[in-house]
C-alpha positions as CSV (number, residue, x, y, z in Angstrom):
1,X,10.0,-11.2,-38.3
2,X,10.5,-9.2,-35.0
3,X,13.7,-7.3,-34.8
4,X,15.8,-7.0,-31.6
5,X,15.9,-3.1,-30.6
6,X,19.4,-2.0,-30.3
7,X,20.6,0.3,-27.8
8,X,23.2,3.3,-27.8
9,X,24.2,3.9,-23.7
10,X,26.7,1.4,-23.9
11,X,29.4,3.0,-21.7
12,X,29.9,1.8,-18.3
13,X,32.3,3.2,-15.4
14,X,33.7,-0.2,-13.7
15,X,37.1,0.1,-11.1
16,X,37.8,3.8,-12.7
17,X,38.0,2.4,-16.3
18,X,35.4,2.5,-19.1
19,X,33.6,-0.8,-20.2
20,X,31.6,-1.0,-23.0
21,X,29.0,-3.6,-23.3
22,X,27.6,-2.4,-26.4
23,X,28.0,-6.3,-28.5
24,X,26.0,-7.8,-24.8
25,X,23.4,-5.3,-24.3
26,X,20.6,-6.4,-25.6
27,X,21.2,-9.9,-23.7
28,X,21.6,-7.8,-20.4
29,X,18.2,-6.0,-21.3
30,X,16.7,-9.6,-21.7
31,X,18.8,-11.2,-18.7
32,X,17.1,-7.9,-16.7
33,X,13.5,-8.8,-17.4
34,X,14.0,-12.9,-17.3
35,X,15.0,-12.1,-13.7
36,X,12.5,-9.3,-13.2
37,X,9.9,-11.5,-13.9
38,X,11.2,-14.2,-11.6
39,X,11.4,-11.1,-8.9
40,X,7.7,-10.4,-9.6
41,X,6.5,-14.2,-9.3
42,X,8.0,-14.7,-5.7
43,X,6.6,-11.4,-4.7
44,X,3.8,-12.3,-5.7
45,X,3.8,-16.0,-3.7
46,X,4.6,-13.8,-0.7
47,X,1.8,-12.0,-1.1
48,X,-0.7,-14.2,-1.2
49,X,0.2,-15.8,1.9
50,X,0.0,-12.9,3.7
51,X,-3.1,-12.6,2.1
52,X,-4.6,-15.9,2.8
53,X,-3.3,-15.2,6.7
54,X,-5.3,-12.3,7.1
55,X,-8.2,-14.1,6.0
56,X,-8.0,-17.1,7.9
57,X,-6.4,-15.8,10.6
58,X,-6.7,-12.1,11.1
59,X,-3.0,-11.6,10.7
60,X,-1.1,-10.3,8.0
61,X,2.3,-11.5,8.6
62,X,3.8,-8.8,6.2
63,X,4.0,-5.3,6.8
64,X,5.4,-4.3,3.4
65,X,7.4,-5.9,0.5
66,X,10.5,-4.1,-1.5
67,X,12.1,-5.2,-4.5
68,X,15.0,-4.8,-6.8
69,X,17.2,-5.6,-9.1
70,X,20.5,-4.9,-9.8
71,X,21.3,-2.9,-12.8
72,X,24.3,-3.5,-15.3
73,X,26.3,-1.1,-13.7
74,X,26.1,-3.1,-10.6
75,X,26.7,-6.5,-11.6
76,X,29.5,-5.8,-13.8
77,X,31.2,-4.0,-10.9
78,X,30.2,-7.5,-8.7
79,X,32.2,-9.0,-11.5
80,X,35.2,-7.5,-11.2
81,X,35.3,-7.2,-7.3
82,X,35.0,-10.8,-7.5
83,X,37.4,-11.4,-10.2
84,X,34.7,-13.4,-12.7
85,X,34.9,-13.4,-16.0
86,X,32.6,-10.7,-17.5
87,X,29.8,-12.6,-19.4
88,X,26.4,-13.5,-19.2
89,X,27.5,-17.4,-18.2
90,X,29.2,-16.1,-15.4
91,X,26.6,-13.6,-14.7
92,X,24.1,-15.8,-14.0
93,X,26.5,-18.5,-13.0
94,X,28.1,-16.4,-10.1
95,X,26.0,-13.9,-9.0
96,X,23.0,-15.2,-7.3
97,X,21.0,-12.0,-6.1
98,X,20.6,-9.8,-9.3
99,X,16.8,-10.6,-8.3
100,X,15.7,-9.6,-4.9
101,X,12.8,-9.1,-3.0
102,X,13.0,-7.8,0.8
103,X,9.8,-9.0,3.1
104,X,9.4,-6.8,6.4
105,X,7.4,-8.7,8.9
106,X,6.0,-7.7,12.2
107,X,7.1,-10.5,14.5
108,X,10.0,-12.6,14.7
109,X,7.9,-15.5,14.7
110,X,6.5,-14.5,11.3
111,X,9.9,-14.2,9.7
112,X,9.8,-18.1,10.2
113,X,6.2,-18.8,9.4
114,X,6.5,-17.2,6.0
115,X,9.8,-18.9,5.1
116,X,8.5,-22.2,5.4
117,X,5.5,-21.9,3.6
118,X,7.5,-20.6,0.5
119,X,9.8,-23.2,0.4
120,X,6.7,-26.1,0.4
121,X,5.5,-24.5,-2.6
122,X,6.5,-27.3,-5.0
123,X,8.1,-24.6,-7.7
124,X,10.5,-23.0,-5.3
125,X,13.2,-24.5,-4.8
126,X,15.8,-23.4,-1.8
127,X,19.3,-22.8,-2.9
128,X,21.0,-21.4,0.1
129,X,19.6,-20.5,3.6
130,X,21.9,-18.2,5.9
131,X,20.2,-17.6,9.0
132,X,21.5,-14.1,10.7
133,X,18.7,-13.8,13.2
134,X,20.5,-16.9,14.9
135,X,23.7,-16.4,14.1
136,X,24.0,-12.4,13.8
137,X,26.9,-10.9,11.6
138,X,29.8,-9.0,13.7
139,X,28.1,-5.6,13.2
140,X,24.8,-6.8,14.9
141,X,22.7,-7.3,11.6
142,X,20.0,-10.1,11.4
143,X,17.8,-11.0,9.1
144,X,16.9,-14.4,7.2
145,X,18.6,-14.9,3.7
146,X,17.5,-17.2,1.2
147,X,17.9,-17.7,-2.5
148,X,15.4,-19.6,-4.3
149,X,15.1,-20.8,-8.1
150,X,11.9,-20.9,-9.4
151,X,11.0,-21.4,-13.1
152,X,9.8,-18.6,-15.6
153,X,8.1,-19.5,-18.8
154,X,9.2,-17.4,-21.8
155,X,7.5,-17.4,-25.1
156,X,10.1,-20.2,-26.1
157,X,11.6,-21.7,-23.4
158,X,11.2,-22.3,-19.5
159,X,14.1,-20.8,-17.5
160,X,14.7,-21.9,-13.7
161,X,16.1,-18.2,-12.2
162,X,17.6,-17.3,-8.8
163,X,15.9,-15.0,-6.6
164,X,17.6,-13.7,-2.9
165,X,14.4,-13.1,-0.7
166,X,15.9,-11.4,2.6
167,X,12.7,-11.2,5.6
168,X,13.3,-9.8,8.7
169,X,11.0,-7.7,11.2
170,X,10.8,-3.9,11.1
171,X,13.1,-3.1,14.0
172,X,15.4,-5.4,12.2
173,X,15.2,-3.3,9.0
174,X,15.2,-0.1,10.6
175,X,18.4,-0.5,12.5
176,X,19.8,-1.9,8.5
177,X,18.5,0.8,7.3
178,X,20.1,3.5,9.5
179,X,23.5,1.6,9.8
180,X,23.5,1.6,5.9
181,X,22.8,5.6,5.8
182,X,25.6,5.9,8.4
183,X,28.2,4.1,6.7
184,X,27.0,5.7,3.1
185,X,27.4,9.4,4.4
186,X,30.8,8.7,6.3
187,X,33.6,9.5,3.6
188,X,35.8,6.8,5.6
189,X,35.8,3.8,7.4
190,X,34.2,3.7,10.6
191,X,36.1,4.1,14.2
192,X,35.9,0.9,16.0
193,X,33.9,2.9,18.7
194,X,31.4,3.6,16.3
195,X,30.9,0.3,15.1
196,X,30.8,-1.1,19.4
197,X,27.6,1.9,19.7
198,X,25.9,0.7,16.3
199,X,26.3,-2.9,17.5
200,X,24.8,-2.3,20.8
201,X,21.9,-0.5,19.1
202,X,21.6,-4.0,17.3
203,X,21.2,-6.1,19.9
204,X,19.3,-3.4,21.8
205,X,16.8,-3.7,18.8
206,X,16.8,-7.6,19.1
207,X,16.1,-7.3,22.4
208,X,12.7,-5.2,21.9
209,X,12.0,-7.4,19.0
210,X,12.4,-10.6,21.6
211,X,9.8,-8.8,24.1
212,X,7.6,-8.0,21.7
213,X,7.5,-11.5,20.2
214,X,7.0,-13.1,23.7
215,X,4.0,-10.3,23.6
216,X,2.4,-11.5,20.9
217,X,2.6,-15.3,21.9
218,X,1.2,-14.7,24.8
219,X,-2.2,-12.5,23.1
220,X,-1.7,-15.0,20.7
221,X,-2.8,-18.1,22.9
222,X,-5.6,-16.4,24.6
């Protein structure tokens, strides 16, 4: 008979106080890789469309794919910022992006293209869709959100698990990624004049993005 491994980092750091999850770990350690392995299964859908694209077409939709996933640290402190219960049910009740997978793509247009043709796939399953590109947060940012359940076969059971897949262009993800590093190294909130400059660098970025997308439709239909 197999044997569950036990584990002995059991301490975590949640709000200032210690939290010890030493009676749940091993069902986060096989909460982790149920998810991961969902993570892994929509990357790879992603990348065989961009794959089949460059084939058919000559165009890879996808400049590069990230991907994470949270670790227990992290969604416990989700937990308690959101006032959930701590446990797995509410884990995987509540928190719908310990999964993710982050698809850069060149043009606006492709954003779109590759959206669609995950969603037809007929074990994907859309669970929320919030568009930023048209509607943009406050700050600027853009980008298309969804969440999408999709099942995973275990050696006992099949298991339908969320997965956030965030796409938006490069100059969409560079201007994320630099707002984020600007925020992360200021030691306090930002001045409202900051956050007016980083928000005209947004849509300054959106506005390149929109030129270079009229570009490309217009090399695109000759």
């Amino acid at each position: 008979m197999l044997k569950r491994k036990r584990q002995s980092n059991t301490q975590l750091v949640v709000a200032g106080r210690q939290v010890d999850i030493a009676d749940q770990i091993q069902d986060f350690l096989e909460l982790r890789q149920l998810y991961n392995a969902a993570m892994r299964k929509v990357k790879t859908k992603v990348e065989i469309l961009g794959e089949e694209f460059q084939v058919r077409y000559n165009h890879n939709p996808i400049h590069h794919i990230e991907c994470r996933l949270k670790t227990p640290q992290s969604i416990i402190e989700k937990l308690n910022r959101k006032g959930y219960e701590l446990s797995l049910e509410s884990i995987r009740k509540n928190i719908m992006d310990i999964a993710g997978i982050r698809v850069i793509c060149n043009y606006i247009d492709d954003i779109y293209t590759i959206a669609d043709l995950l969603l037809k796939q007929d074990d994907v399953a859309l669970v929320r869709k919030r568009d930023y590109i048209a509607n943009p947060k406050e700050n600027g940012y853009r980008s298309l959100h969804l969440v999408v359940v999709t099942p995973v076969f275990l050696s006992d059971r099949k298991e339908h698990v969320p997965v956030e897949v965030q796409i938006r262009t490069i100059a969409m993800d560079c201007w994320a990624s630099l707002e984020h590093n600007l925020i992360y190294k200021s030691s306090r909130p930002l001045p409202d004049n900051i956050k007016e400059q980083l928000k005209e660098c947004a849509d300054a970025v959106n506005a390149i993005d929109m030129k270079i997308r009229d570009i490309y439709r217009q090399l695109w239909q000759l």
